[in-house]
MISE-123044 format. One record per residue (C-alpha): x, y, z. Coordinates in steps of 0.02 Angstrom, whole numbers, padded with zeros to 5 digits, always signed. Layout:
<atoms>
XYZ;...
</atoms>
This chain:
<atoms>
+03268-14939-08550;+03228-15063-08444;+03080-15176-08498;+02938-15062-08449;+02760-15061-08504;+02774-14991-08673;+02630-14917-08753;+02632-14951-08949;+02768-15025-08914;+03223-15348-08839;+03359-15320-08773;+03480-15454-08822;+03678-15456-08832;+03714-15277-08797;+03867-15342-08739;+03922-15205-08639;+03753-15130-08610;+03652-15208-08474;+03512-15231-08607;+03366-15310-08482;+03240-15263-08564;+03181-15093-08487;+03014-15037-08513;+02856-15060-08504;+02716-15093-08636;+02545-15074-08613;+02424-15216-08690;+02290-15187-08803;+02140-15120-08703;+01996-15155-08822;+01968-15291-08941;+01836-15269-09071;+01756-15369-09241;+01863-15286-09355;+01837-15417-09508;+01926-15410-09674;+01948-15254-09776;+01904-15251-09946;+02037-15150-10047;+02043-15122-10232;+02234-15160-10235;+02350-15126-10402;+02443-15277-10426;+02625-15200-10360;+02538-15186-10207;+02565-15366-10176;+02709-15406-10265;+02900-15417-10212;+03005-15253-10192;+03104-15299-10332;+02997-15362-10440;+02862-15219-10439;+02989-15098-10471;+03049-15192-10640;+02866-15219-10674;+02763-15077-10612;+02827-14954-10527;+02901-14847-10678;+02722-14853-10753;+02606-14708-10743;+02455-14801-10749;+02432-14960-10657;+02274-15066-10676;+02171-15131-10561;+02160-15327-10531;+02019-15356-10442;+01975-15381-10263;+02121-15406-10134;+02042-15462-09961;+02184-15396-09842;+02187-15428-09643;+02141-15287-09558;+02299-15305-09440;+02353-15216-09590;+02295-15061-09575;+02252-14945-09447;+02060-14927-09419;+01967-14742-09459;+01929-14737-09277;+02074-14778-09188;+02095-14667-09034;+02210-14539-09035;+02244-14432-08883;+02345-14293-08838;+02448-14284-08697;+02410-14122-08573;+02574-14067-08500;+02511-13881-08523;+02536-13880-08304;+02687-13958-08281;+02766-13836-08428;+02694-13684-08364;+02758-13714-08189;+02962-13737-08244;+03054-13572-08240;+03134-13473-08365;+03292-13570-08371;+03209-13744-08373;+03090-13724-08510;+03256-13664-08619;+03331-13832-08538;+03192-13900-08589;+03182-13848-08766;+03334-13881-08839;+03340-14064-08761;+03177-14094-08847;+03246-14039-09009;+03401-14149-08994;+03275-14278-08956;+03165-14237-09114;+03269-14239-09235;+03374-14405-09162;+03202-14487-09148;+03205-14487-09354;+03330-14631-09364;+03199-14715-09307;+03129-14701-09490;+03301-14772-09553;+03314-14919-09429;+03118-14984-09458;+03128-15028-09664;+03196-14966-09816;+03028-14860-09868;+02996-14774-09693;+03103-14633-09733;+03065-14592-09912;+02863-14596-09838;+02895-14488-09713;+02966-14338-09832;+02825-14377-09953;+02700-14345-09824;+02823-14190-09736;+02802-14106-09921;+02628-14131-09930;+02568-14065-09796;+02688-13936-09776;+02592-13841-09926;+02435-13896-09866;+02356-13908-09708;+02246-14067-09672;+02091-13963-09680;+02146-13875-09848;+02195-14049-09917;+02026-14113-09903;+01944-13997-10019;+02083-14077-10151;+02034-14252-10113;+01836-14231-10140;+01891-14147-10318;+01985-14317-10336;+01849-14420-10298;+01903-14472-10128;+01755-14512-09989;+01770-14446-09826;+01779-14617-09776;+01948-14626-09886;+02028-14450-09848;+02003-14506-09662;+02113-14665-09709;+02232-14577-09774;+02262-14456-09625;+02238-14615-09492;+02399-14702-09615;+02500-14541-09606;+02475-14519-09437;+02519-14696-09394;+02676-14673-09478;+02712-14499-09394;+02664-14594-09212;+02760-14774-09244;+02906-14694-09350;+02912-14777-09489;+02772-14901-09568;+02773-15041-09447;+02672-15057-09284;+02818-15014-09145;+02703-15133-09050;+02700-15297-09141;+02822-15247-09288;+02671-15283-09408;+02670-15179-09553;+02527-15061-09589;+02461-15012-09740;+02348-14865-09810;+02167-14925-09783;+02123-14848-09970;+02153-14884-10148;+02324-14852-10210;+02254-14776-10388;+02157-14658-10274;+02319-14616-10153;+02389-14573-10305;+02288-14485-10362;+02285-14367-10214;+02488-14348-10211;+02471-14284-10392;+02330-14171-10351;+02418-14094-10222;+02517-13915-10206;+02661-14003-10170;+02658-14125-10319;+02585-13945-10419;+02724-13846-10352;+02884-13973-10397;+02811-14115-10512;+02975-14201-10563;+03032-14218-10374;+02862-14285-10296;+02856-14390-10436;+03002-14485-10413;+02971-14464-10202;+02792-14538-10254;+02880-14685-10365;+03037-14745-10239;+02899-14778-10100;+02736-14825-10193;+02787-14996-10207;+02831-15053-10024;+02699-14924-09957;+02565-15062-10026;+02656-15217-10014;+02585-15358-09922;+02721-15495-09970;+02736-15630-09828;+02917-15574-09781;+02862-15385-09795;+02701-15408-09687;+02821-15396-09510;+03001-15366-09448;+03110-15489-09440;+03285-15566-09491;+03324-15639-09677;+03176-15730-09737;+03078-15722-09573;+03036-15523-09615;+03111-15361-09646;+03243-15259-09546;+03368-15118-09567;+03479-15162-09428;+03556-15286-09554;+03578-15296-09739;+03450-15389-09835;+03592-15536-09864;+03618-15556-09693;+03560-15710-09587;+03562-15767-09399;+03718-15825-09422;+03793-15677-09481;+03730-15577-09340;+03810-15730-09193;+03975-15699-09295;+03974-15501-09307;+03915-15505-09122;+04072-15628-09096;+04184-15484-09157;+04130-15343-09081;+04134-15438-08909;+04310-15484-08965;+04344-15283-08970;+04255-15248-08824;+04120-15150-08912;+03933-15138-08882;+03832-15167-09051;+03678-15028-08973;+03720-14890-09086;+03782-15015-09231;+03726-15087-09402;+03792-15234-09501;+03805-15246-09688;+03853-15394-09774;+03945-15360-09955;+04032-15489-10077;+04218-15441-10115;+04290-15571-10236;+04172-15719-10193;+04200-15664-09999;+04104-15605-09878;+04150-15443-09804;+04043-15341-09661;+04034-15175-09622;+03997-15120-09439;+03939-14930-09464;+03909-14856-09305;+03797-14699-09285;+03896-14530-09266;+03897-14355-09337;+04099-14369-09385;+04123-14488-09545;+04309-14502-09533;+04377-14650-09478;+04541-14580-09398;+04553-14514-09230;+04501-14332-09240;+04489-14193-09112;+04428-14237-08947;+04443-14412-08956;+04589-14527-08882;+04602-14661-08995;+04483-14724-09140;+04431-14905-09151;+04395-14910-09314;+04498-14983-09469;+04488-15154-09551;+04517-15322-09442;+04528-15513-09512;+04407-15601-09374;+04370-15797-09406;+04430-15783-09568;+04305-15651-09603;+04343-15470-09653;+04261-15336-09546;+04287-15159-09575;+04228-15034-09445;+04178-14850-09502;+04082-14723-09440;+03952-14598-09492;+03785-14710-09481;+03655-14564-09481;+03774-14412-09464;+03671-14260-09522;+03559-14326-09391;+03675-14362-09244;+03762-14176-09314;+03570-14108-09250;+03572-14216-09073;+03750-14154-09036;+03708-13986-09080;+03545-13963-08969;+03623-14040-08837;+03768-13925-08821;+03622-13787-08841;+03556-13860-08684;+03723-13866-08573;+03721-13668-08545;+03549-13705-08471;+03574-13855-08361;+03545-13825-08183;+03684-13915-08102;+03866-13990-08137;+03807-14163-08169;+03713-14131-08299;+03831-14013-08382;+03937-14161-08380;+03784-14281-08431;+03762-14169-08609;+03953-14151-08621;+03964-14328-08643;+03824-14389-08734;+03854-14260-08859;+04035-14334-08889;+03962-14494-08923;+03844-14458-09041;+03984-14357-09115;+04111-14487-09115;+04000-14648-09123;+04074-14698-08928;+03951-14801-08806;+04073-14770-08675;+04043-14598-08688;+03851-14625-08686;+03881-14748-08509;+03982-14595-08455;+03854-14496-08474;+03725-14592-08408;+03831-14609-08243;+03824-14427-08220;+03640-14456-08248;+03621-14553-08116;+03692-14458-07998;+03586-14293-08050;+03457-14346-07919;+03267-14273-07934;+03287-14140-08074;+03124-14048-08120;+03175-14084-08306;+03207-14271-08324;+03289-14339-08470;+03386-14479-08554;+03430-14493-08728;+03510-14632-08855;+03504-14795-08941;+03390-14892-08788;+03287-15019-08831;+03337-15167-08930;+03172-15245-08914;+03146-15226-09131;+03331-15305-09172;+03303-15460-09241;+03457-15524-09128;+03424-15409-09001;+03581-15311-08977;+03548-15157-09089;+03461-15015-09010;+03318-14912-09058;+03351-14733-09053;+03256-14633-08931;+03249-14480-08813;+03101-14421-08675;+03095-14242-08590;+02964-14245-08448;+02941-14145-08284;+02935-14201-08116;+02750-14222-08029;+02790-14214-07836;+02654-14275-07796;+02648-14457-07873;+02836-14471-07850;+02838-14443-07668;+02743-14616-07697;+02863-14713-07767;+02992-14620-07665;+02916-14729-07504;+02902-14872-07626;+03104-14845-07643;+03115-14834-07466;+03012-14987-07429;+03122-15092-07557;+03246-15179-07431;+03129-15238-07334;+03019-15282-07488;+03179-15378-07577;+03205-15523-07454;+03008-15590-07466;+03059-15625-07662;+03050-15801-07697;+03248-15827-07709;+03393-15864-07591;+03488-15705-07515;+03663-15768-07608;+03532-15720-07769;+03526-15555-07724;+03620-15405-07766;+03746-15372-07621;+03696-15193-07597;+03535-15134-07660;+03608-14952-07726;+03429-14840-07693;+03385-14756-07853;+03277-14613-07920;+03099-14656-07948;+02980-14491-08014;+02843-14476-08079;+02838-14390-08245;+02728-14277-08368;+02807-14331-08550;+02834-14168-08622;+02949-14260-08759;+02938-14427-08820;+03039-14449-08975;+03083-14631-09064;+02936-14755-09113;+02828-14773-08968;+02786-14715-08795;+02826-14825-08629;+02736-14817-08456;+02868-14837-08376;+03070-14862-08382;+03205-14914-08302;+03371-14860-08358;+03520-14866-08419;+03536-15020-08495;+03724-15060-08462;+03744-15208-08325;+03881-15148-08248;+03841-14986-08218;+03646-15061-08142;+03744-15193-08024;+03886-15079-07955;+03818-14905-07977;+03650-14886-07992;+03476-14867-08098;+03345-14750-08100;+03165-14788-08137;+03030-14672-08180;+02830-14677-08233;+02744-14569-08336;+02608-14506-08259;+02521-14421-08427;+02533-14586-08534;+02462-14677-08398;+02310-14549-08378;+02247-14563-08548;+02318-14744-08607;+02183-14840-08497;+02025-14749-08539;+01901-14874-08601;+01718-14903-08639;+01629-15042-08540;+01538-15107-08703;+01726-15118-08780;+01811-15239-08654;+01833-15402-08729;+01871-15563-08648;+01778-15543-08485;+01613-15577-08397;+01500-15422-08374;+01538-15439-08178;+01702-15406-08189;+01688-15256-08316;+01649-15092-08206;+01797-15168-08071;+01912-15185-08212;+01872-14997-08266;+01872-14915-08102;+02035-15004-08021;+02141-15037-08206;+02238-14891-08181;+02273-14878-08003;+02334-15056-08018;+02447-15043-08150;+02515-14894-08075;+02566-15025-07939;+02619-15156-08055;+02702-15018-08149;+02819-14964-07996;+02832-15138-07927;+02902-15200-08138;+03024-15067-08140;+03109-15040-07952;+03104-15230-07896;+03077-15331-08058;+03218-15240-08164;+03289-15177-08001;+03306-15351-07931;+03424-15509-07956;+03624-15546-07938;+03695-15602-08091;+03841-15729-08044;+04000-15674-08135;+04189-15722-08148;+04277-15569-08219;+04434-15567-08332;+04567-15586-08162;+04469-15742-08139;+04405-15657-07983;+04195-15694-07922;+04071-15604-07844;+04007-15755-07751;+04064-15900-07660;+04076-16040-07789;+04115-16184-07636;+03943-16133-07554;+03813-16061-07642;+03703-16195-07705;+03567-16196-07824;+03392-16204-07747;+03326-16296-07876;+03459-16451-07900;+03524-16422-07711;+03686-16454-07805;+03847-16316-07802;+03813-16182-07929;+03933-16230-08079;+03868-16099-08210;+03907-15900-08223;+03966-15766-08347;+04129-15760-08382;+04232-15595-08427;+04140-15490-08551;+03973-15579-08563;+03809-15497-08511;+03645-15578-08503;+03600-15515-08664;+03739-15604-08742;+03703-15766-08663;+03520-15786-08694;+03530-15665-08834;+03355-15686-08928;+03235-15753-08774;+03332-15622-08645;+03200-15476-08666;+03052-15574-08663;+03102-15667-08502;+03175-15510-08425;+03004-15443-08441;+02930-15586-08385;+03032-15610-08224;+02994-15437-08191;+02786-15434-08228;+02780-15598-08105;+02889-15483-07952;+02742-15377-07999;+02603-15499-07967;+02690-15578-07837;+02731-15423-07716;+02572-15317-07753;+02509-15451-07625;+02605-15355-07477;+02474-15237-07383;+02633-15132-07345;+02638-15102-07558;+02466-15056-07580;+02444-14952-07431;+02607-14849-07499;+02493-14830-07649;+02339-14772-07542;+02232-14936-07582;+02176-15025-07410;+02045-15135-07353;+01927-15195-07504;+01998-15052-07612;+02154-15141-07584;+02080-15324-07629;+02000-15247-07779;+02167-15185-07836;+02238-15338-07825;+02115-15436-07900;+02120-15316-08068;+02313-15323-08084;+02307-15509-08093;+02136-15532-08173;+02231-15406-08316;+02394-15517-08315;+02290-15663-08371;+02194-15557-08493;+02340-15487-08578;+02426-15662-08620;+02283-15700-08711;+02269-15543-08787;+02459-15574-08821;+02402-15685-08950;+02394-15571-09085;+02569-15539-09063;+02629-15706-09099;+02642-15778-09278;+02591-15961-09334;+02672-15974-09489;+02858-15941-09413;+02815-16006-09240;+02880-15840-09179;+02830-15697-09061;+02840-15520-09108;+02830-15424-08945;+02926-15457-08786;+02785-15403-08647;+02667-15480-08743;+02740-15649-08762;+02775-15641-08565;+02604-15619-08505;+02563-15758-08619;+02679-15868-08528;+02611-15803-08365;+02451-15844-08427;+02489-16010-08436;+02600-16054-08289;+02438-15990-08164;+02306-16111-08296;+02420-16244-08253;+02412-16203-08051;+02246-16282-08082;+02113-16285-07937;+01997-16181-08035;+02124-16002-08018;+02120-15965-08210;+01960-15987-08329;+01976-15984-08501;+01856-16040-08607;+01787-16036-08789;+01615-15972-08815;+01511-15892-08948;+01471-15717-08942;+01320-15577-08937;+01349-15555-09113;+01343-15756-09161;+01538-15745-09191;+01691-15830-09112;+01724-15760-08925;+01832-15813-08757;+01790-15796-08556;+01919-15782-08441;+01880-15796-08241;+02015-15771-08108;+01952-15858-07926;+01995-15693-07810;+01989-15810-07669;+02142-15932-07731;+02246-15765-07796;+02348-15780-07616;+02372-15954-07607;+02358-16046-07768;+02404-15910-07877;+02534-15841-07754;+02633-16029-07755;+02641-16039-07927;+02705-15866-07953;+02830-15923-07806;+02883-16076-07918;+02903-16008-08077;+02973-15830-08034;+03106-15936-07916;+03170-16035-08075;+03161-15878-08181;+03289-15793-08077;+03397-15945-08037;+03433-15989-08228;+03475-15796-08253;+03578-15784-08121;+03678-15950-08143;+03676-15889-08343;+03606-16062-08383;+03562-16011-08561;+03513-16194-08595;+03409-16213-08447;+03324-16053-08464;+03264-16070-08644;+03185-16242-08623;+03107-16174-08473;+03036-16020-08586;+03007-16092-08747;+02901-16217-08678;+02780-16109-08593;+02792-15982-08748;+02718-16127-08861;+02556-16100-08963;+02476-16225-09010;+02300-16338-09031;+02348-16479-08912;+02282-16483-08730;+02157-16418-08638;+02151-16235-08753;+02162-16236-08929;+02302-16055-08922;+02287-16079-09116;+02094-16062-09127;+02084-15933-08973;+02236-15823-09067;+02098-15813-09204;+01979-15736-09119;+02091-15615-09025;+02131-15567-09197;+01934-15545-09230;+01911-15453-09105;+02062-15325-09078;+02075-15164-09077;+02211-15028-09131;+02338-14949-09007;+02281-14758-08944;+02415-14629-09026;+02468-14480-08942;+02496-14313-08981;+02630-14198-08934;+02649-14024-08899;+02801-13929-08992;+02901-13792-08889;+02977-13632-08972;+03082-13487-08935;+03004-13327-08934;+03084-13191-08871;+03188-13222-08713;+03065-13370-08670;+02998-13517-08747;+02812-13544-08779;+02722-13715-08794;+02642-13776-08947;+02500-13888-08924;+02382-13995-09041;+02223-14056-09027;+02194-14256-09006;+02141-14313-09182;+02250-14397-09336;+02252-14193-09426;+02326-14136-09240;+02471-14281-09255;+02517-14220-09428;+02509-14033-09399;+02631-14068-09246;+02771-14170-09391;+02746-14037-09509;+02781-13898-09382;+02919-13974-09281;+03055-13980-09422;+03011-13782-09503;+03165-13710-09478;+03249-13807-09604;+03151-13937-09681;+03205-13929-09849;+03385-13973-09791;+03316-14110-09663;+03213-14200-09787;+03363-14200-09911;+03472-14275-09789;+03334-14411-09751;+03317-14448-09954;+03507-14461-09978;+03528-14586-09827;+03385-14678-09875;+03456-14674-10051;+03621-14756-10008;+03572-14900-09897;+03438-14936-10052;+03536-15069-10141;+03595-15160-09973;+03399-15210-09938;+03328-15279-10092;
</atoms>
């Protein structure tokens, strides 16, 4: 999807996706003094995988070492806010045959959204059944009377159901936004404890012990390379085996670019075959042979010498799983209201049968041209913003339902866009030929299955098919109503002045910088290409780069995408590119007034979207990590960097400044000068977002990181000390809202929807219902994936 605002939320070498970034992800809205936690941690809780299994984890009794201070980035707060999305309306209001449409495409999207678990870290999976069979006997509420008997506080049981539903919400036990991991915010002897004490553990002993004893370990671990995601020593990661290294990746991304194959639905394992080094690329499909089968014109996989390396290609990467997807989604095609779609399910179920991406962009073509559906729906391996290299994708599927209303907004904003494209800061030969007019709705989320919810998407992700084709872009109305409610006394960062404008105008302005991100930031931008005939889609004797005044004399050649060339920057500067068209064209009256906002209202509007841009790259700061100089989300790092391209416009625009807070403890102020938004601010955005597209365009890889990595630096020199202020972001954070879902169910000739009240016991009763129908089986086919890949990550 299309970088969008992505709420608990990088595209890189997809190769033959389009893979610019697609989404959107909202920023933290609160920041709080959240201080250390004091845990009474068993020693395995801190030691390696490895080594606490040798050690510890086969022991039945584990002492206690003392007092572990951990970082409470590390666990997910008692009162984090969890909300539940209403789409009781929008569901009531489909007909007969939509809700059934509707139905089975949210199953197929359920049960694909659980190799999620399997892509996030080796433990996610294993977790997730222990927690499935727990409360599958027991209900939250009967669960608690077990955990008093055990000597658990209510301060403790309430930990416990804030961890598991962090890991229901974030699929898997790392933050989807950030990649951190998360921990249980209670002793380990007393977690225990509780598993033991339950029916579950009462019921089938020998089984939850051995559940209890392959996760126990890496549930509590807080080793450096454990604490985030990340490639070889710089974290953890699933995409890849646990040998595997950056190099590795460039030369298995080498191959598959060599055989014309996009690495989205892909994993690479690195084994040693008589001092060699052999990888497997095992792509994800619900057939596990390797021949060509029925239904399929040729098969691409087999064994191939590449570089001198040996790569073998199979298939079969999640297949009970992608067995499920398939098999909903052919449910659904006796339901779908109209050829294209037919056609849409047809193919996306053969390639999640037969591990084919070409399928998938076949599929997504006829999803394109299904134009305003009441059920709206895409479903896949998307995002590749948590691939180390940035070219595997995230699994993920959304079933939402139009709301007229707000769409026949962005429908004028669609409208508006050709006149809106030439006043970007670019020359025309910079701009898509043809701007092809896409679908942009509005939707209720009725379905959001993978490890996090967006605001708003753009999609698909393939370049070709979004330069010659078409896109479509949509917003979701229901995140957005319930993602932005705040507290005056809990905004951080700003003066008291600013506080009830920020509240009243935050979400009618990001609504605007929402559509603005996805239809003309995403939407935007030629990419100058010489294809495989040698034949360009520009004038290489004319067109001259604006910023040297010199010929162009850079582009991509044959198969490579922008994700291939600037591989690990490409979906933080995607987003980037596409936040500053945001800031820069929310300036036009014509844009706000399509939104309703004129006059003041309009200035106010204005004023919050940027004075929230600036706010967000500090609070971006969390997201970035000292010891490995790196950043660990894409939207985040971008606002940074917009952050501090407008505090080095000068002339008094930006404020930021260090100052000591209410409480007597480390704080920030950050001022934006309304009156210099349209001229200072406005020229720098002009500058910056000029050079952003001109690099991408030209595919100056070179160019373009310099450019990026300089802004994206952190550190204690100049005029802000980014290491000190990231400190006190870190004080004063706050956890990411969750959101709970509503199940649907057959019942009769119709289908009924499920819904759950907005608390962590409403999360977990919505798991533990959603997978009934055969959750013995399901979990077993979790545990036996899980228990293959085992030996390829420690």
């Amino acid at each position: 999807m299309q970088s969008v605002y992505r709420w608990q939320t990088i595209p890189r070498a997809v190769r033959q996706w389009k893979r610019c970034p697609t989404r959107m992800g909202f920023e933290p809205t609160r920041a709080e003094h959240n201080g250390l936690a004091v845990h009474r941690l068993n020693h395995s809780a801190t030691s390696s995988c490895a080594k606490s299994r040798r050690l510890w984890c086969s022991s039945s009794s584990v002492p206690n070492l003392g007092l572990k201070m951990v970082d409470s980035q590390y666990y997910l707060p008692n009162e984090i806010g969890v909300a539940a999305l209403d789409c009781t309306e929008a569901f009531r209001l489909l007909s007969p045959q939509e809700k059934m449409y509707a139905h089975y495409l949210s199953r197929a999207a359920w049960y694909g959204g659980l190799a999620v678990l399997l892509q996030t870290s080796p433990e996610s999976a294993n977790i997730f059944v222990l927690l499935q069979k727990i409360f599958r006997k027991q209900t939250p509420e009967q669960l608690e009377q077990v955990a008093t008997s055990t000597g658990l506080s209510s301060e403790e049981y309430q930990a416990f159901l804030v961890y598991a539903a962090g890991l229901y919400a974030n699929m898997g036990n790392y933050k989807s936004f950030g990649d951190t991991k998360f921990i249980p915010n209670l002793p380990k002897d007393k977690l225990k404890a509780l598993v033991k004490a339950s029916r579950a553990f009462q019921d089938e002993p020998t089984e939850m012990e051995a559940l209890w004893d392959s996760c126990s370990c890496l549930l509590y671990s807080l080793e450096d390379r454990q604490k985030q995601l990340g490639l070889g020593k710089k974290g953890i990661t699933t995409y890849f085996s646990g040998n595997c290294s950056l190099e590795d990746a460039e030369l298995a991304q080498k191959f598959l670019d060599s055989k014309k194959l996009s690495a989205y639905n892909t994993r690479l394992f690195k084994r040693d075959k008589e001092g060699k080094a052999c990888y497997e690329v095992r792509l994800a499909s619900a057939v596990q042979k390797d021949c060509t089968v029925e239904g399929e014109c040729k098969s691409f996989c087999g064994s191939f010498t590449f570089e001198g390396k040996e790569f073998t290609l199979k298939r079969g990467d999640y297949a009970p799983l992608m067995e499920k997807v398939s098999h909903y989604l052919q449910q659904a095609q006796a339901y779908a209201a109209n050829e294209n779609q037919r056609k849409m399910l047809e193919e996306y179920s053969r390639s999640f049968t037969f591990g084919s991406v070409d399928a998938h962009k076949e599929g997504s073509r006829y999803w394109i041209k299904d134009k305003g559906p009441i059920v709206e729906s895409y479903i896949g391996f998307i995002e590749s913003y948590r691939d180390p290299f940035g070219s595997r994708g995230e699994f993920e599927g959304f079933v939402a339902v139009v709301n007229k209303a707000m769409s026949e907004r962005f429908a004028k904003l669609v409208s508006s866009a050709e006149v809106l494209l030439p006043e970007l800061p670019w020359p025309r030969e910079f701009e898509k030929d043809t701007f092809l007019k896409p679908d942009f709705t509005s939707l209720d989320v009725l379905t959001f299955a993978g490890s996090g919810i967006p605001a708003g998407i753009n999609i698909p992700n393939y370049d070709d098919i979004r330069q010659s084709e078409g896109f479509k872009n949509v917003s979701l109305g229901n995140v957005l109503a319930v993602a932005y409610a705040t507290q005056k006394e809990k905004l951080t960062f700003l003066e008291e002045e600013d506080k009830d404008l920020f509240i009243k105008w935050k979400g009618p302005s990001f609504e605007v910088q929402v559509g603005l991100h996805e239809l003309l930031g995403h939407g935007s931008g030629k990419l100058f290409v010489q294809d495989d005939a040698g034949k360009f889609n520009f004038d290489q004797s004319k067109v001259t780069n604006p910023e040297t005044g010199e010929l162009v004399s850079s582009w991509y050649k044959g198969s490579e995408t922008w994700d291939s060339k600037f591989s690990t920057i490409a979906s933080s500067y995607e987003e980037c590119r596409a936040e500053c068209v945001g800031l820069y064209l929310c300036l036009n009256k014509e844009v706000l007034s399509i939104f309703g906002h004129e006059g003041q209202d309009a200035e106010d509007v204005v004023y919050v979207n940027w004075l929230s841009m600036v706010r967000a790259g500090l609070l971006g700061l969390e997201f970035y990590t000292p010891e490995s100089k790196s950043w660990r989300q894409a939207h985040m790092q971008a606002r940074f960097v917009i952050l501090r391209v407008l505090l080095e416009a000068g002339e008094g625009l930006v404020g930021l400044e260090e100052v000591t807070g209410e409480d007597g403890k480390a704080d920030a102020r950050i001022t934006l000068d309304r009156s210099k938004i349209h001229t200072v601010g406005k020229s720098a955005i002009h500058r910056f977002l000029c050079k952003l597209q001109v690099l991408k365009a030209t595919a100056d890889v070179e160019g373009g990181r310099a450019l990026y990595d300089c802004y994206s630096t952190v550190d204690d020199s100049g005029a802000h000390n980014f290491i000190r202020l990231r400190e006190t972001v870190l004080l004063r954070k706050d956890a990411r809202k969750m959101f709970v879902q509503a199940n649907t169910r057959v019942s009769g000739d119709g289908v009924e929807l499920v819904e759950y009240e907005g608390s962590a016991a409403g999360l977990i009763r919505s798991f533990t219902e959603r997978f009934q129908d055969d959750a013995e089986q399901l979990e077993a086919d979790l545990l036996k994936l899980c228990k293959r890949d085992a030996p390829c990550f420690c």
